[in-house]
Structures are given as structure tokens and as C-alpha cells.
Phi, psi and omega in degrees: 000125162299092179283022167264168168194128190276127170227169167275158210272305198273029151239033149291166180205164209262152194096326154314152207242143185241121218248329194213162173243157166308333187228199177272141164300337200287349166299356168235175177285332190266106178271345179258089167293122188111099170187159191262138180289128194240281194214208145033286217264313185310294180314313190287346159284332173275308179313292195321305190288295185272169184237000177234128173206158192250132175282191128276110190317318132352299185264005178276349182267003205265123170256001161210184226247146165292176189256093180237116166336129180284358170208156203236135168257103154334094166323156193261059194265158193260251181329303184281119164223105192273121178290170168211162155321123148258180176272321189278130156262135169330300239259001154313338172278004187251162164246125175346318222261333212273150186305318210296193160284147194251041156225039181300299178204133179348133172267081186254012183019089193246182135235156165274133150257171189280154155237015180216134177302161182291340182292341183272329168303319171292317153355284200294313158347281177316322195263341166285334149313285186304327176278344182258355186284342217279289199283226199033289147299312175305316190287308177310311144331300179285320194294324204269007173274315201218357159081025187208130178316074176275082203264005181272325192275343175254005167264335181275005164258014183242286187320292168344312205275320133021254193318291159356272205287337167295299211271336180204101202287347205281298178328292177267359169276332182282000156284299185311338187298009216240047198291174175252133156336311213239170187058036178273023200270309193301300189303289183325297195283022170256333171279340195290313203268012153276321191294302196325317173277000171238046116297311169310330198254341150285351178270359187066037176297132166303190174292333146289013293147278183306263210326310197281321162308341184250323112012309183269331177299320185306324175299334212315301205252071160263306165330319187292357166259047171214004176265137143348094179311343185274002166296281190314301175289354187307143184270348191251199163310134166277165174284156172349282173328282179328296178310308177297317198285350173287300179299355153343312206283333142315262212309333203271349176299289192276350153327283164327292172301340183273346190288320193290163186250132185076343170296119202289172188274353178253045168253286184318324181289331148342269181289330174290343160223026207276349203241311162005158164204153190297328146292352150129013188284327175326190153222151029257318178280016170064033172311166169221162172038220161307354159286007159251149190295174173296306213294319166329292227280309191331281191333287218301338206274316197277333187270009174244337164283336195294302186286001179263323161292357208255156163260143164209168200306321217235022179188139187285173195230140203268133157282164182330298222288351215256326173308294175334281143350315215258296184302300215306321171311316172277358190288159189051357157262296202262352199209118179285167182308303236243011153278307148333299174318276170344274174334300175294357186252004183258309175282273236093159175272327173227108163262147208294163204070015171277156201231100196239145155260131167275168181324323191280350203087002214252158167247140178220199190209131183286084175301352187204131188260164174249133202293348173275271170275073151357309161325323190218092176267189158253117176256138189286064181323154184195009214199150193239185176272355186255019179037047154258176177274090195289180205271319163248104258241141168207138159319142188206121194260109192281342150279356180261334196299107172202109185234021156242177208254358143240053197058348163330153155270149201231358181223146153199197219251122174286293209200152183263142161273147179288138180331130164082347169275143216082012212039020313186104136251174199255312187310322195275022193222321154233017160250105205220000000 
């Protein structure tokens, strides 16, 4: 049964609740699609972009918005992250047509809350990063010593980081944005497996679900320590050659993974399709569509964004959002859609600690999301239009910011910056 119902943009009315738009959301300011119309300015964004949009049927009986506080004070919870209801299903992640088993993973349809603000979060971030680059290196070392998995030492280095992102998904994602040049073997699979638990934790997987999903990211490029360092480190393009013995490091994966003890199968399903693509274009065996597992497709998707933010000698490097731009482009080709959906709205378009230019030319840093308008976060100025460095940093709420006289935003966001330009870290400026 359809709990929608498509109406035209002149019959909305604030309390409606609005579950899908006419067009991609990233062509409009409402980047989270499913929010209650609160008033005015919201009915007048609608018009403008769309000329259609399907409601909740529900809420066509609702004559005002629910009421939401512009800030909420967080409980001090160490641990505990109590799910809820949502609206999205898991099971959105399938096509009529597919095959597979309907116990890829619980069907727990949840949401998470946050339970810690990002300053407290970050702290406890940082030292769980570092304790996981340690045990990383450590465990990589020994494989290439002795050809043996130590995968009990990278699951007790996975959860911590877990739990992170369960209490405040913001905190180690504004790290990882801030990656180093160097060690990118490393670097890669700890963002692959953050961004990979906070995809888990917008689809509403459980916690054991999350844990195995963050786990197989980590894993995806463990084959590459069986590749030729003058291979790995090379600054330029490889040649054919190179390229073929590079994509090799799938099969040296699961070589690996098969020597190890315990490894679940969707691990296996993980490394074994992070390079796939939903049009058959991939590697190593060209799947396609529903013939990749879910957990396959999760992989291919945290490891094509991960690697579009990071930098390297031999590809250019992208901000969140032009990465972001980029999957939206690709959905239903190389990545399905309604996984691209999820993903983008679990990163945000411009997510906090990201480094953006305003209209004015000035640079800031997002510091705060608007949970509606995506568009219009709250930012930290830090920068003139002449890219200095002011003496004094000011805030700015880019949906409250209206400084003409008919109310118009007189500021908003030109373009998302790439991590570190301008020199620029996000971390030394607002997380103190």
C-alpha cells in the first residue's frame, strides 16, 4: 500500500509532511528528503524548485508541523546507542528482480541518535584513530612477515571506532577528511571503514551488521600488500601491466582471507566485489546488478568515495561535495541508486569540518548542519575574500543570514573546498 500521495506545489500546506521530490534532491536546498513543511519560506522553496511533490498521507489530516527545537542537550552516554523507528527500509536496498538471500542482514529498519556533541566526541575520536592506525600497521606488518591474518586484532580495532561513530557520526569523519599524503594504504581502509559504519548506521543495520561491514572496509585492500611496492607508490599513471598485476590484489585478498579463521562470508562478499560495478564494468569478473551482494555494492560505494577525497599523485582530488556530485552522477550506472541515495544523505553535502567558499569570496568551515536545508549549514568564517586570515573568526547561520531588505539569503555556499586548501586544517580551529 502507498502511503503517499502526489500533490501539486499550490496545494501544500506547512504540516505536510514531504517524503519524495520531483527532481534529485542535490538541484534543490532540501538535501534530506522526508521533513515536515514548518513554514513560509519552506512552502516558497518548494515552489520554486519543484512543481510536484508526494506527501504523507497522514499528514494531509495535521494542520500544523510538528514543533523542533533549534538545539537539543545530549545525554553523556559512553556506549549505549538506543535505536528507533524510521521510515527507510532495508529492504529498498533490493529490486524485484533479485535472487539473493533475504538474510544479508537483519531487518531492523532503526535510526540511531546521537549521544555525545561533536567536541566531546572528537577527543575520544582522535585517540581511537591512532590506537587504530597503530594495531593496522601492526597486523599489515605481520601479514607481510608471515602471511597470517590477524583478524581478532583488527576487530578489537574496529569497534571502538564503531561505537564513535554510533555516538556522534561527525567526529572521525572530520578526521579522516583531514587525511596525510603519506601512509595511504593505511589511511584508506580506516576511512573506507568509517565512512562503511556510518552508511550502516543510516540504513539502520544493527550493531553486529555495522561492526561486519566496517570490518570488510577495512579489509577491502589487504591484498595490496602482496603487490610490488614500486607498483603501490608509483607517482604517475601504471601502464597496462602494472594495472593488470595491480588489480591482482582482489584475488591476494581473498587468498588471505581464506587462510584466516572465522571470517564471515560477507566479508568475503566485500573484498570480493569492492571493485564491481553495477553496470558490469568492474572487476575482476564484470558482475553486474543484483549479482553483487548488498554488502559487495556498500564496499564498492565507501571505497570509490573514499578514494576521490584522498589525495594522490595520480588522480585529482575532489571535495566531499563534487565527490558526492560525482556518485549522484553514477547512480544506476556503475552504483545503485537507492544506495547512493542513503550514502548521500548519511555524509551530507557539505559535511562538518568541510571547507567551503561563500558567495562573497570569504572561506569558512562548516561547523554545524541544518538538518532540513543541507545547503545552508552554519559556518565559521576564517578567511576575507582576499584569503586572509582574519584576526577574528565569526559564525554565521546561512539560513538565518538575511541582510536585504526583503529578506532574501544575501550569503550562501559557492563551492565545497578541497581537504587542506588554503592550508587550512578544520580540526585546529574548532575543536579546541
Amino acid at each position: 500500500m502507498d502511503f503517499t500521495k502526489k500533490l501539486d506545489v499550490d496545494q501544500l500546506e506547512i504540516g505536510m509532511y514531504v517524503a519524495q521530490l520531483d527532481r534529485p534532491w542535490l538541484e534543490t536546498p532540501f538535501l534530506f528528503q522526508g521533513f515536515y513543511i514548518r513554514d513560509d519560506d519552506e512552502l516558497n522553496e518548494l515552489r520554486k524548485y519543484c512543481r510536484e511533490v508526494y506527501v504523507g498521507q497522514d499528514s494531509l489530516k495535521q494542520n500544523t508541523a510538528p514543533v523542533l527545537t533549534a538545539s537539543v542537550q545530549l545525554p553523556n552516554v559512553v556506549e549505549d546507542v538506543t535505536p528507533k523507528r524510521k521510515h527507510f527500509s532495508l529492504r529498498s536496498l533490493f529490486r524485484r528482480d533479485i535472487s539473493e538471500p533475504e538474510d544479508d542482514f537483519e531487518q531492523t529498519n532503526v535510526i540511531y541518535t546521537e549521544t555525545t556533541t561533536l567536541k566531546e566526541e572528537f577527543h575520544k575520536a582522535s585517540s581511537i584513530k591512532e590506537q587504530a592506525v597503530d594495531t593496522l600497521k601492526g597486523v599489515m606488518h605481520n601479514l607481510r612477515n608471515s602471511g597470517e591474518l590477524e583478524i581478532g586484532s583488527l576487530e578489537s580495532a574496529v569497534a571502538p571506532m564503531v561505537s564513535s561513530v554510533l555516538r556522534n557520526s561527525a567526529a572521525l569523519a572530520c578526521l579522516m577528511r583531514m587525511q596525510k599524503k603519506d601512509d595511504y594504504l593505511y589511511q584508506h581502509s580506516l576511512a573506507s571503514t568509517v565512512w562503511a559504519a556510518i552508511l550502516g548506521r543510516q540504513i539502520g543495520l544493527t550493531r553486529s551488521d555495522i561492526d561486519l561491514v566496517a570490518l570488510g572496509a577495512m579489509l577491502l585492500d589487504v591484498g595490496k600488500t602482496q603487490i610490488p611496492m614500486d607498483i603501490l607508490t608509483k607517482p604517475g599513471e601504471l601502464d597496462d601491466k602494472e594495472r593488470a598485476i595491480m588489480r591482482r590484489h582482489v584475488q591476494f585478498g581473498l587468498d588471505i582471507l581464506d587462510k584466516a579463521r572465522d571470517v564471515d562470508s560477507r566479508v568475503f562478499d566485500m573484498l570480493a566485489h569492492h571493485h564491481e560495478r553495477y553496470n558490469g564494468t568492474g572487476y575482476p569478473n564484470g558482475v553486474s546488478g543484483n549479482a553483487i551482494p548488498v554488502f559487495g555494492r556498500i564496499a564498492g560505494i565507501v571505497d570509490a568515495y573514499d578514494a576521490m577525497i584522498t589525495p594522490r599523485p595520480y588522480a585529482k582530488l575532489l571535495s566531499s561535495y563534487d565527490a558526492l556530485r560525482k556518485l549522484r552522477l553514477l547512480a544506476d550506472v556503475e552504483f545503485q541508486a537507492e544506495i547512493v541515495d542513503q550514502f548521500t544523505k548519511a555524509i551530507g553535502a557539505f559535511p562538518t569540518g568541510t571547507l567551503v567558499e561563500l558567495s562573497t569570496g570569504e572561506v569558512g568551515i562548516v561547523t554545524r548542519q541544518n538538518r532540513i536545508r543541507r545547503l545552508r549549514p552554519e559556518v565559521m568564517i576564517i578567511m576575507d575574500a582576499n584569503k586572509q586570515t582574519l584576526e577574528e573568526f565569526r559564525i554565521v547561520d546561512l539560513n538565518e543570514e538575511k541582510t536585504t531588505d526583503s529578506g532574501d539569503q544575501s550569503l550562501w555556499i559557492e563551492c565545497g573546498l578541497r581537504p587542506g586548501m588554503h592550508g587550512i586544517d578544520p580540526t585546529k580551529y574548532y575543536i579546541d
